[in-house]
C-alpha positions in Angstrom: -197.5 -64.1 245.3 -196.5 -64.8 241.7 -192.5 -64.9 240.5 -192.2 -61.3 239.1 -193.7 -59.3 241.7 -191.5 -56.9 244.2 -192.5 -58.0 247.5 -193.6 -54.3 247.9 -195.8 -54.4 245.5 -198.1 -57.0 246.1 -201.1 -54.8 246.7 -200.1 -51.9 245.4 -202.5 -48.7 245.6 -202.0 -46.2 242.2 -203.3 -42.7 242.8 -204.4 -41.5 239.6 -204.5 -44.7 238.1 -205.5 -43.6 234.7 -202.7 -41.8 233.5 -200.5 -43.0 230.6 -197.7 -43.8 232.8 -199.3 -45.1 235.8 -202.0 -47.3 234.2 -199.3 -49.0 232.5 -197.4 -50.1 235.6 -200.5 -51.1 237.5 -201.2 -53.1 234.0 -198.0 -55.2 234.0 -198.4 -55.9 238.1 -202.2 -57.1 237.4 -200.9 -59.5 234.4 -198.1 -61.1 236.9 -201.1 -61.5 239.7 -200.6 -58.3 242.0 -203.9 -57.6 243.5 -203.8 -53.9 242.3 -206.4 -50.8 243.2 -206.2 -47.3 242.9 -208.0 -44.0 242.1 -208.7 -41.5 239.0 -210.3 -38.5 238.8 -212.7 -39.9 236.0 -214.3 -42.7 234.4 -212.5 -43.6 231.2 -212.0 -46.4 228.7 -208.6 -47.2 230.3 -210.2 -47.3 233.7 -212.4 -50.1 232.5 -209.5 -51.7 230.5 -207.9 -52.3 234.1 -211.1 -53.4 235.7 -211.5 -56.0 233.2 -207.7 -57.3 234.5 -209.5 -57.6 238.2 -208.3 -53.9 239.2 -209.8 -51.9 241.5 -210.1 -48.3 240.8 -212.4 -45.8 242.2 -213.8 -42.4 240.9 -212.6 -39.5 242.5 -210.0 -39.0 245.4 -211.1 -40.1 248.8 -208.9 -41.2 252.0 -211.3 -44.2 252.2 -210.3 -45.6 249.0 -206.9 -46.6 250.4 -207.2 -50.2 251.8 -205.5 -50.6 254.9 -203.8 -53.2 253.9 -202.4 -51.8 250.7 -198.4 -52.4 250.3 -197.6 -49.1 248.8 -198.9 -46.2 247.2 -197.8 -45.1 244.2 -197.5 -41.9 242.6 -196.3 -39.6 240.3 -195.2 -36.5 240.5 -198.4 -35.1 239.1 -200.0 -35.8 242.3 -200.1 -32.6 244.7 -199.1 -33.0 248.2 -202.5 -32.8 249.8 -204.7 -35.8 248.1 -206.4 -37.3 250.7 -204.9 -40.6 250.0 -201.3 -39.5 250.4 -202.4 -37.8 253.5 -204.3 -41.4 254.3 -201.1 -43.1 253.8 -199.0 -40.9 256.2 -201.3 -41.8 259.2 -201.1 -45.6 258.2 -197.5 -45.5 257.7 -197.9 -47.6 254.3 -195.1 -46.3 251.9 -195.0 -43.9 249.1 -193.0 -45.0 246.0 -192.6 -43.0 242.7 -193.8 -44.0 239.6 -190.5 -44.3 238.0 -189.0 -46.6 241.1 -192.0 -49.3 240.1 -191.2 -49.1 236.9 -187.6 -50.0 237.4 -188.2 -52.9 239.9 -190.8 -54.1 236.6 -187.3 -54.0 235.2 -185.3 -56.5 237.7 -183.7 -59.4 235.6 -184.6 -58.4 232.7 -183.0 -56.5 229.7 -184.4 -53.4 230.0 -184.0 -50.7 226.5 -184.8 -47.0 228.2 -186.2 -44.7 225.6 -185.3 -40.9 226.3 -185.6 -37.4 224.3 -187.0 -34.6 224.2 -189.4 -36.0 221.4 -190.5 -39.1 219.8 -190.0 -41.4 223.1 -193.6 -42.7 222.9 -193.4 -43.5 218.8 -189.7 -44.8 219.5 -190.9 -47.3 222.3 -194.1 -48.4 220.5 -191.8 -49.3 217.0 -189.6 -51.4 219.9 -192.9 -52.6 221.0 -194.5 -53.9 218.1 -191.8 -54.8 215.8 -189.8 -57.2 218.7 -193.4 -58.9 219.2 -194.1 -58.8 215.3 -190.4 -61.1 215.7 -192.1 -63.6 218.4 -189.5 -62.4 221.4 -192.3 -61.4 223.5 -191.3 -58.1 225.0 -192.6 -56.2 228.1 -192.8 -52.5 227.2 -194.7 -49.6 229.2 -195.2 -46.4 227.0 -196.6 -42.9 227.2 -199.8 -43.8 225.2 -202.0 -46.7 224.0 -201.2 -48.4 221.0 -204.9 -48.9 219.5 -207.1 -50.3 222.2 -207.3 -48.7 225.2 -205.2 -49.8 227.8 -203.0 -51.4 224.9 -200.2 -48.8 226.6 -198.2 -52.0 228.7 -197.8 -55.5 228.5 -196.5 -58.2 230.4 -194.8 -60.2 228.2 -192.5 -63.7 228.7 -189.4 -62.6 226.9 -186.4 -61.3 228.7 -186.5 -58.0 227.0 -188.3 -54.8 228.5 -188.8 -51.8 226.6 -189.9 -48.4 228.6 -190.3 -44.9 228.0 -188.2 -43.1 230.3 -189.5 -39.0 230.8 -186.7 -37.0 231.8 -189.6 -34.4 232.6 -188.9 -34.8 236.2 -185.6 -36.4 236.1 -187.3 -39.8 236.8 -185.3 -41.5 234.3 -182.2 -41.5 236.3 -184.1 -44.9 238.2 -183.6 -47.2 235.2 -180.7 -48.9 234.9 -181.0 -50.4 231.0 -178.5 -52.3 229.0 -179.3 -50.4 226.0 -180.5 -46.5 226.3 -181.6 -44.3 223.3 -181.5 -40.4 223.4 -183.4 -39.1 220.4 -182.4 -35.5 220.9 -182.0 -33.1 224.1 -183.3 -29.8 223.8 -184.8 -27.0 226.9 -188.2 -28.0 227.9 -190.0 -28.7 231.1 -189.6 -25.0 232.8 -191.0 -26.1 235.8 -188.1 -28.1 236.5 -185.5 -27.5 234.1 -183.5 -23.4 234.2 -181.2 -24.4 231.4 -179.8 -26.4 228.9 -176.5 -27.1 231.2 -179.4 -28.6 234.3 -180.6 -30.8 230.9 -177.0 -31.7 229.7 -176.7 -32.4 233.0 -179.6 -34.5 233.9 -179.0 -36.5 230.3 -175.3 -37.1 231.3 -176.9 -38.8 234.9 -179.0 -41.1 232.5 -176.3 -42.0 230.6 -174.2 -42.9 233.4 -176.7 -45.4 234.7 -176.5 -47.7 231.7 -175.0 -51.2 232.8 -171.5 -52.2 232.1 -171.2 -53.3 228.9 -174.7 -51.7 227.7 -174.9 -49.1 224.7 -176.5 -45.3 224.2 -177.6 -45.3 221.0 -178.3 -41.3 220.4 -178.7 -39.1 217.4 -175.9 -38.0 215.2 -178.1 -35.3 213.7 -179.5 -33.0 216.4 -177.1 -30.7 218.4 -178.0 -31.1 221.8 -177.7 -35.0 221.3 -173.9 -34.4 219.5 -173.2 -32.2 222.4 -174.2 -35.1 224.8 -172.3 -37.6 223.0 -169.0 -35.2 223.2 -169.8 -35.0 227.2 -170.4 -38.9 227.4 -167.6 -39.4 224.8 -165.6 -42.4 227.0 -167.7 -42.8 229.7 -169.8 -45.6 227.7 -170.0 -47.2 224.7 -172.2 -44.9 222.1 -174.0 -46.0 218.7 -174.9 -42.8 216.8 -177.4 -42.7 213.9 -179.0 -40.6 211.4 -178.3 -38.5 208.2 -174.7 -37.5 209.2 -171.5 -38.5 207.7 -169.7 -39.6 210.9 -173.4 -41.1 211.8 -172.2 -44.9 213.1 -176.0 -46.0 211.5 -176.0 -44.0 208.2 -179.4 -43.0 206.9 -178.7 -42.9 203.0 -182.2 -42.0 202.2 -185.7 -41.0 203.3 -188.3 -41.1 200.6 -191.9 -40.2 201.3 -194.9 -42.5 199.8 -197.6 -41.1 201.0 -198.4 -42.1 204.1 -196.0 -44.3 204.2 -191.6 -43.5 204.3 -188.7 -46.0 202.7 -185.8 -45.7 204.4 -182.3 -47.0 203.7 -179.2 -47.8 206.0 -176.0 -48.8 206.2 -175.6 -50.7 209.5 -172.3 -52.6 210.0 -171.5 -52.5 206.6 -174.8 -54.0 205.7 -177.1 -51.9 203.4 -181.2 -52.5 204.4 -184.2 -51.2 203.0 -187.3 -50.8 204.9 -190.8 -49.2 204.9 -192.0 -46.7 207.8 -195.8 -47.0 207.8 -196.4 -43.6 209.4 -195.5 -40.2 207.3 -192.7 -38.0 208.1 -189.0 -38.0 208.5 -188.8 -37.5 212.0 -190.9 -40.9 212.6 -188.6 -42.7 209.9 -185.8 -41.6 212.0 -187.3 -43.0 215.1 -187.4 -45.9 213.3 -183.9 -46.1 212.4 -183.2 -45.5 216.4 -185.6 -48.4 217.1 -183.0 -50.5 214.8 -179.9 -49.3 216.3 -181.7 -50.2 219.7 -182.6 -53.7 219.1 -178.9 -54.4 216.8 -177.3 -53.2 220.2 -179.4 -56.0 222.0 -178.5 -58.5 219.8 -181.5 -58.6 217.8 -180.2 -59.2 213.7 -180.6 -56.4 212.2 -181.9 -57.5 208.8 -185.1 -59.3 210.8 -185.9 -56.2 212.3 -186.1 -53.5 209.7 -188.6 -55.5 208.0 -190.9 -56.2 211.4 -190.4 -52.2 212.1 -193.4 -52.0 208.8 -195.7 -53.8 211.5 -196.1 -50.5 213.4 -198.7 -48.4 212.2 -199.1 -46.0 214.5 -199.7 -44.9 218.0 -202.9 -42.7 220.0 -202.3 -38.9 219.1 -198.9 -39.1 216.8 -201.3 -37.9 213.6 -203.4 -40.4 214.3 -206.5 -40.3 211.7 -209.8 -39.6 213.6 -211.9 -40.4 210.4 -212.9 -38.5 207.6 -216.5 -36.7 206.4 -217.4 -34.9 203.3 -213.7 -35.3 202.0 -212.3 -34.0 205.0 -209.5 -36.0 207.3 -209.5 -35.3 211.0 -205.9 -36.1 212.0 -204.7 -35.8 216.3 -201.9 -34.5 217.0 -200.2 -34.4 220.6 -197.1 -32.5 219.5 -196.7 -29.1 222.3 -193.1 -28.3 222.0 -192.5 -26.3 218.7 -189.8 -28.7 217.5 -192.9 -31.8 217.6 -195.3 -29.1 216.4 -192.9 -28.0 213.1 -192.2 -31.9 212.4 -195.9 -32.7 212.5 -197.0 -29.8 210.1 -193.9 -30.5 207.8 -194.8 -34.6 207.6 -198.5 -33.2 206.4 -197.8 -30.8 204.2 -195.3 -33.7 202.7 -198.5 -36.2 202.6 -200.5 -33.7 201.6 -199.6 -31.9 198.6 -201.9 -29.0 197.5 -204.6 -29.6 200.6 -205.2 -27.2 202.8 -204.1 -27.9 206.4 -206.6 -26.4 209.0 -205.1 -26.8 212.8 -207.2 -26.3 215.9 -204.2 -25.6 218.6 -204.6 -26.3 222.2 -201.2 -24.4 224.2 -200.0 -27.1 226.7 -198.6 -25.7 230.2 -198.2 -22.2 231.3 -194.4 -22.5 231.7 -193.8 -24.1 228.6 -195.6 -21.1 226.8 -194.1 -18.3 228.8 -191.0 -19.7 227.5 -191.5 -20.5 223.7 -195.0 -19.2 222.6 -193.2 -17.6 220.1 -191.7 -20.2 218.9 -195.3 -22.1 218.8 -196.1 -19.2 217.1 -193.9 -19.4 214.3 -194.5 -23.7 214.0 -198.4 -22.4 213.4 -197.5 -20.7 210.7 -196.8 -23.6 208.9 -200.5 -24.2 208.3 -202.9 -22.4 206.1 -205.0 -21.6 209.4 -205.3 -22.1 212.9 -207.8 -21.7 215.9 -206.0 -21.3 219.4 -207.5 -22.7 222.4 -207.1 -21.2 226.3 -203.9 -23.1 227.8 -204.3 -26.3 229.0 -203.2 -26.0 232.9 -203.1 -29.7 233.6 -200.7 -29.6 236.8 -199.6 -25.8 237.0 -201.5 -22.9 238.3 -201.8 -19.9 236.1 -198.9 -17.0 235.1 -199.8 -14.1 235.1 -199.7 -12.2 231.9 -198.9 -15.4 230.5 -201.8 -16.5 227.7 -202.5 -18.0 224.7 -202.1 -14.5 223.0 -198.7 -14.6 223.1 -198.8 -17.3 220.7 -201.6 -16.1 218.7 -199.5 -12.0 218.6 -196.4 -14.7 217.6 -198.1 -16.3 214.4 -199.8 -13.5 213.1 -195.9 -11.6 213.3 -195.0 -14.7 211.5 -197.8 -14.1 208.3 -200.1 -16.9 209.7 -203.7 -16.8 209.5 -205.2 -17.6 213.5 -208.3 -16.9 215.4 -208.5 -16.9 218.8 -211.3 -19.1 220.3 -212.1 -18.6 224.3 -214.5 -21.3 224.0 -213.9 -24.8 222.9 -217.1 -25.8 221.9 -216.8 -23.3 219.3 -214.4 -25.4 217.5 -216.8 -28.0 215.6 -218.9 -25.2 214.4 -216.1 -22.8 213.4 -213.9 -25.5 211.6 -217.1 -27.3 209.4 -217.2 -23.0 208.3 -214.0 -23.6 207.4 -212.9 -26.6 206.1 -213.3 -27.9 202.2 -213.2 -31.1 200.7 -209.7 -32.2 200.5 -209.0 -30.1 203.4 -206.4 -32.2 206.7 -208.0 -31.0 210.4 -205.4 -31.0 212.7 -206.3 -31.4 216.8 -202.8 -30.6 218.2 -201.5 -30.3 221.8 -200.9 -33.0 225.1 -204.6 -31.8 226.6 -208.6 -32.2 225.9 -208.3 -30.9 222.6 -207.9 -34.7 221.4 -211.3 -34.4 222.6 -212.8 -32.2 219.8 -211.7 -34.9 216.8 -214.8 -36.8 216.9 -217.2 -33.8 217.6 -215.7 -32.5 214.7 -216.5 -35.1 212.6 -220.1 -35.2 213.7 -220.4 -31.3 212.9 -218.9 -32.4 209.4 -221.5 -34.8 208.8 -224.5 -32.4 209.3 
């Protein structure tokens, strides 16, 4: 067995192994010479990025897929009590671990920086990612989506530092144990798990707690759930706040849009830097300043990393450009919450001047839009049209009473311009009616409607 590898997970069996989070960790145990397998529910291009690592992984769900000899099965909680392999690992007796206890044994003797929030963890771990291995340190990071490539998610790297994106979605982050933890900003989200902001405040305050002696939270001085965490945590552990605020411990002086691109100033222990955000928007510069904070806390000098922070240009689905026809750009989007969807309209209109924006909206949970399809609603109305989609179950059953037309009732109460569109293979035909040259096509939500970019673009070209 090679050094690096929990005893327990040796021959480890992932049930739906091709999941952002999941194929990650199966990743990083292939690349230290685990003999991994596991199951998806489909074939996909991240399913044959771990079978080119020597991973197993089978199509569909099937209690014979389970080697009898595997040393654990893990999951997340995504999977539902009745797979066939869970029920297959019962009767062998081989143990269950959670996807977030993995990822923290990945994390043993090294120096682990957890990235939490409500928004902007994967953009926040991939600027760690890239701009610690633009500096030659070598990271190991595991985050929420692929960086270009797929499977380019997770990486097993020599350094001693480990970067990870740690959901709070189902309170799985309270397994880490990092020296340096960053909470972008805390707001109500995940219904199904979550009854109110105090269960959040609460659940953030765990989180907090488990950051080593001597480690830093690096959190937001801008956002008011984060300020309200700091005043809960205020003595309890050493905290780095940052952003546009006076009392902000990393001051943002300045955020100037260039396009595509953001220059952003600091003042970081009394030292003023300069550095270029290769993404649009001010809520991705201000990742970026959170990345800094992050790696300053670790010991990483400060004025080496703003400059390697330019390196990132940009991760799977934050407005990542699909390709453009007939002077049209076809941008993905995986903003759901209205806070991610408002930022992501605002940082286009900013790039985008006097172009129309056109945005084909795909609602994400039925919880989530019982709760704030309104509030959806009123984001959308920040473009100069929309088409809504049917929501996107992935793991919940439906609501009833609870559809997409509470969103769609929402925007057009706000002044917004929306069509509602059962079908989604509607969507090329109905958006090459409606978009002109000059025109930005947004795909926005966390399901299949990333799907309908490149369909899009072929309807474009006819």
């Amino acid at each position: 067995m090679a050094p690096g590898i929990p005893t327990a997970m040796d021959r480890p069996h992932f049930i739906g192994i091709g999941g952002a989070g999941m194929s990650g960790i199966a990743k990083i145990l292939a690349q230290r010479g685990a003999a991994v397998a596991g199951s998806d529910a489909k074939e996909s291009a991240t399913a044959d990025a771990l079978r080119a690592l020597g991973v197993t992984v089978h199509i569909g769900h099937a209690a014979e897929h389970l080697a009898d000899d595997a040393s654990c099965v893990v999951v997340s909680s995504a999977i539902r009590q009745d797979n066939p392999e869970l029920a297959r690992a019962a009767e062998l007796g081989i143990p269950v671990v959670h996807r977030s206890d993995a990822l923290a044994a990945l994390m043993g003797g090294l120096r682990p920086i957890a990235v939490a929030g409500t928004h902007g963890k994967t953009t926040t771990t991939s600027m760690l990612a890239v701009s610690l291995t633009e500096l030659g340190l070598k990271p190991s990071y595991a985050i929420g989506g692929d960086l270009d490539a797929p499977g380019s998610n997770a990486l097993h790297g020599d350094g001693d530092i480990f970067v990870a994106e740690a959901d709070e979605s189902d309170r799985s982050f309270h397994k880490y144990a990092p020296e340096v933890a960053i909470v972008l900003n805390v707001e109500l989200d995940h219904h199904a798990n979550y009854a109110s902001m105090d269960e959040i405040y609460e659940s953030f305050v765990t989180f907090a707690d488990r950051i080593v002696e001597g480690g830093t939270l690096v959190i937001s001085a801008d956002q008011d759930g984060a300020r309200e965490l700091t005043r809960q945590v205020a003595g309890t552990v050493r905290t780095v706040t940052y952003g546009e605020a006076e009392d902000a411990d990393v001051r943002v002086l300045s955020i100037v849009a260039q396009g595509l691109k953001s220059q952003v100033t600091v003042v970081l222990d009394g030292q003023e830097l300069t550095f270029t955000v290769s993404v649009p928007g001010r809520h991705y510069a201000l990742n970026a300043v959170a990345a800094l904070a992050a790696g300053a806390a670790l010991g990483v000098p400060a004025a080496e990393l703003a400059p390697a922070l330019a390196a990132y240009t940009g991760v799977k689905r934050r407005l990542q450009l699909k390709g453009e026809v007939a002077g049209v750009q076809v941008i993905d989007s995986y903003a759901h919450h209205p806070t991610e969807m408002t930022a992501d309209l605002e940082a286009m209109r900013a790039a985008a001047g006097d172009a129309r924006i056109v945005v084909v909206y795909q609602p994400h949970l039925f919880s989530r839009t019982q709760e704030l399809g309104k509030e959806m609603g009123d984001a959308l109305a920040l473009a100069d049209a929309s088409l809504v989609l049917h929501i996107y179950p992935a793991r919940e059953d439906p609501i009833p009473g609870i559809t997409s037309e509470l969103i769609i009732e929402a925007a057009r109460a706000a002044g917004a311009e929306v069509t509602a569109v059962p079908d989604k293979g509607e969507v090329p035909s109905l958006v090459a009616g409606m978009a002109k040259p000059g025109d930005l096509v947004l795909t926005m939500g966390a399901g299949d409607v990333t799907d309908l970019g490149p369909l899009i673009l072929d309807r474009l070209s006819k």
